[in-house]
N, C-alpha and C positions, 0 to 999 in steps of 0.2 A: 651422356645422360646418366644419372644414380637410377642404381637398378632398385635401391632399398625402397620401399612400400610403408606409406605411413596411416594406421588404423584411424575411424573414425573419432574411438575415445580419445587417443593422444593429439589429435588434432581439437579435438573440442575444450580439452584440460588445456591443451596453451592457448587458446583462445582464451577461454576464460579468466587465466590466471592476469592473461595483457590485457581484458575489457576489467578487470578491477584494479587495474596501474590508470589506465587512459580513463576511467569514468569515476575518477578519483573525487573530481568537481560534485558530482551526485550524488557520491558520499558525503563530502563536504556542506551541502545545502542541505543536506537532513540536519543538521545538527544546527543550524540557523532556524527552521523550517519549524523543530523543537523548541528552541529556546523561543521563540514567538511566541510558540502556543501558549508556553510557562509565563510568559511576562504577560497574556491574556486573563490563563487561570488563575491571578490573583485575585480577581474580583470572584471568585466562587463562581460554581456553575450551579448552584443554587440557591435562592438565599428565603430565608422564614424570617416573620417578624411578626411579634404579640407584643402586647402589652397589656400589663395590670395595673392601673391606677395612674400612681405616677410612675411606676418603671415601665421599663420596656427591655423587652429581651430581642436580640436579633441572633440568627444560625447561618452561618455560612458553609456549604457545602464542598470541599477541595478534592478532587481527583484530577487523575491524568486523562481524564476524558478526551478533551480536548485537542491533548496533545496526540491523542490517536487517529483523530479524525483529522487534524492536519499532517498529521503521519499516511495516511490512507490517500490524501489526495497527492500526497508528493509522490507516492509509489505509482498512483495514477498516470501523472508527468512524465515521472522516471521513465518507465514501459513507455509512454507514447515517444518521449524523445530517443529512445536504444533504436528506434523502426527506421529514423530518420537518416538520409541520404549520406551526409558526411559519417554519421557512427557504420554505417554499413561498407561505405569506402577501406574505411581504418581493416576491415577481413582482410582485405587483397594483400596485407604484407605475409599473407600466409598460405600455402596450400589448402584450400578451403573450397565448399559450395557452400549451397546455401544452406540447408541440414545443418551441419556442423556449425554456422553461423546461430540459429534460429534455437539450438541446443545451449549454443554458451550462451546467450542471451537470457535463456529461461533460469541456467546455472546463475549468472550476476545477478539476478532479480531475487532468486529465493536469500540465496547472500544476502544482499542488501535488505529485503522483506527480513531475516531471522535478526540484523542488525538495529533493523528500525521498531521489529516489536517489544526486543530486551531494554533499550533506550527510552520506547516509550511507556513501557510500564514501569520500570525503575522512577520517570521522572514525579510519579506522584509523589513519593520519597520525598527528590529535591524538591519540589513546591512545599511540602508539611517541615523539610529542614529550614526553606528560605524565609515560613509563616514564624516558626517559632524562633528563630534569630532576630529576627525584624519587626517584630509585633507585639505587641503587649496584650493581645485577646488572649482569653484562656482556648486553647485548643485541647482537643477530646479525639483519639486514635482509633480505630476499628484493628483488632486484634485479626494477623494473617500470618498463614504456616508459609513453611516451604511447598505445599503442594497448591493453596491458590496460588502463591507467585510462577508456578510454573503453567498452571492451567491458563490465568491472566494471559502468559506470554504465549502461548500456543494458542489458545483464539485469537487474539492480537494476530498474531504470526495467518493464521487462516486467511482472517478478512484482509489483510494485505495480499496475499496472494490472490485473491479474487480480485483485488483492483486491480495490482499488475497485469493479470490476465484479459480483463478489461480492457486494459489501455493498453496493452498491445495488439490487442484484437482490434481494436479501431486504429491505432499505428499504420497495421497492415493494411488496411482498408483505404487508409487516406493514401498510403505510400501506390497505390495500386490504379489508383482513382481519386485526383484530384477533387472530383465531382463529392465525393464522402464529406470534405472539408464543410458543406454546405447542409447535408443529405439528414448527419447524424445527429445537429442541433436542433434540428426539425422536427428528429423523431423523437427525441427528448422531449422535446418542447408538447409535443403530440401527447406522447405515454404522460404527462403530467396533466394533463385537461382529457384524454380518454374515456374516463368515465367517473363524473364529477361525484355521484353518490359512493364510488367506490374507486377509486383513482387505482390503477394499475400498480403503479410506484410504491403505494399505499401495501399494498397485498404481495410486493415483493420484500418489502423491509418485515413484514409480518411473517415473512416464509423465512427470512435466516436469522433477526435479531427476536424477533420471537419464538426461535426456536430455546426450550430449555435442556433437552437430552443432548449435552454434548456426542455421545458417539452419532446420534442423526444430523446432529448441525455437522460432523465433519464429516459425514457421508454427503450432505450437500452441498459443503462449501470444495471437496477435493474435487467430486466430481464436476461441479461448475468450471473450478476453473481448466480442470482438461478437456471439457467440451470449448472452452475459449480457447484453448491454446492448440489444440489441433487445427481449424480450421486457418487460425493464424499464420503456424507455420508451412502451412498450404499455399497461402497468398505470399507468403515470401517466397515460397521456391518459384513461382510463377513469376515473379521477377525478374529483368534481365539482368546480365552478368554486371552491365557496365548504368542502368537504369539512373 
């Protein structure tokens, strides 16, 4: 038997380093997952139209909106499929429990989250490069420094991690209990008709996308998702070894 002793970090850094070799596919489907979105937001995500007499003027509105919000549900997926049985097999080729599993997990996920919100704000870019190559409309720029493109990418980067955190949190749940597969659509479906004058769902998008004081929105959005992600990694350790 090796008498040498291997610490929790260095076991969780090579975890990590082999769940972004092996969950390479994941990375790969963001960048399909994007390009979607973009071949969506050609039609504008808002469009105005007046007219005077005989003319008429129309406005079309181009951001990477879109491609954020299908950025947000892929990171959604991502998290829910990392919980799953065959990804959690893939540990065993290493000295590991479950901690150290549920740590690199969280590490591939901010990885992938910092990757997907650089890509998806850069992509408004590509949409206004692919409008004025291929278009003969007069387009009109909104003038942005270096310090929104970084602010952009770091809320981006937030509400991605709060889906991740999400959808791992339900991962674990389902991975633990079948029964959740059935339980959780329900209560979706539930918190959406709760309370018709005031729908629930309603007064949670009001709590973080209307928030405008960035330093509170990332006091809510950090905190959220480490109230998801503790109890997550809770329900995985409770797991069994060979489950």
């Amino acid at each position: 038997m090796s008498l040498s002793t291997i610490s929790l970090a260095q076991t969780v850094r090579k975890q990590f380093l082999f769940k972004l070799k092996a969950n390479i596919d994941s990375l790969s489907s963001l960048i399909w997952v994007q390009l979607l979105a973009i071949l969506f937001s050609f039609g504008g995500v808002s469009t105005m139209w007046s007219s005077f007499g005989a003319a008429s003027i129309e406005i079309q509105h181009f951001t990477g909106d879109l491609v954020i919000v299908f950025t947000m549900i892929w990171s959604f997926t991502t998290a829910i499929t990392i919980t799953t049985k065959p990804n959690r097999l893939q540990d065993f080729t290493f000295v590991t429990n479950r901690l150290s599993s549920s740590l690199s997990n969280i590490l591939f996920l901010l990885c992938a989250n910092l990757l997907g919100s650089l890509t998806a704000i850069l992509s408004g870019n590509v949409i206004s490069l692919i409008k004025y190559l291929f278009s003969n409309t007069q387009l009109y720029y909104m003038e942005t420094n270096g310090l929104d493109l970084i602010g952009g990418i770091a809320l981006t980067f937030l509400y991605l991690c709060m889906f991740s955190a999400l959808g791992y949190f339900i991962g674990s749940l389902v991975q633990l209990n079948k029964i959740f597969t059935v339980l959780i659509p329900i209560l979706i479906i539930g918190l959406l008709f709760l309370t018709q004058s005031d729908p629930f769902l309603v007064k949670l998008y009001q709590f973080y996308v209307g928030e405008s004081n960035f330093i509170l929105f990332f006091l809510k959005s950090v905190l959220t998702t480490i109230l998801l992600l503790i109890p997550a990694v809770s329900l995985m350790n409770r797991l069994e070894v060979r489950k």
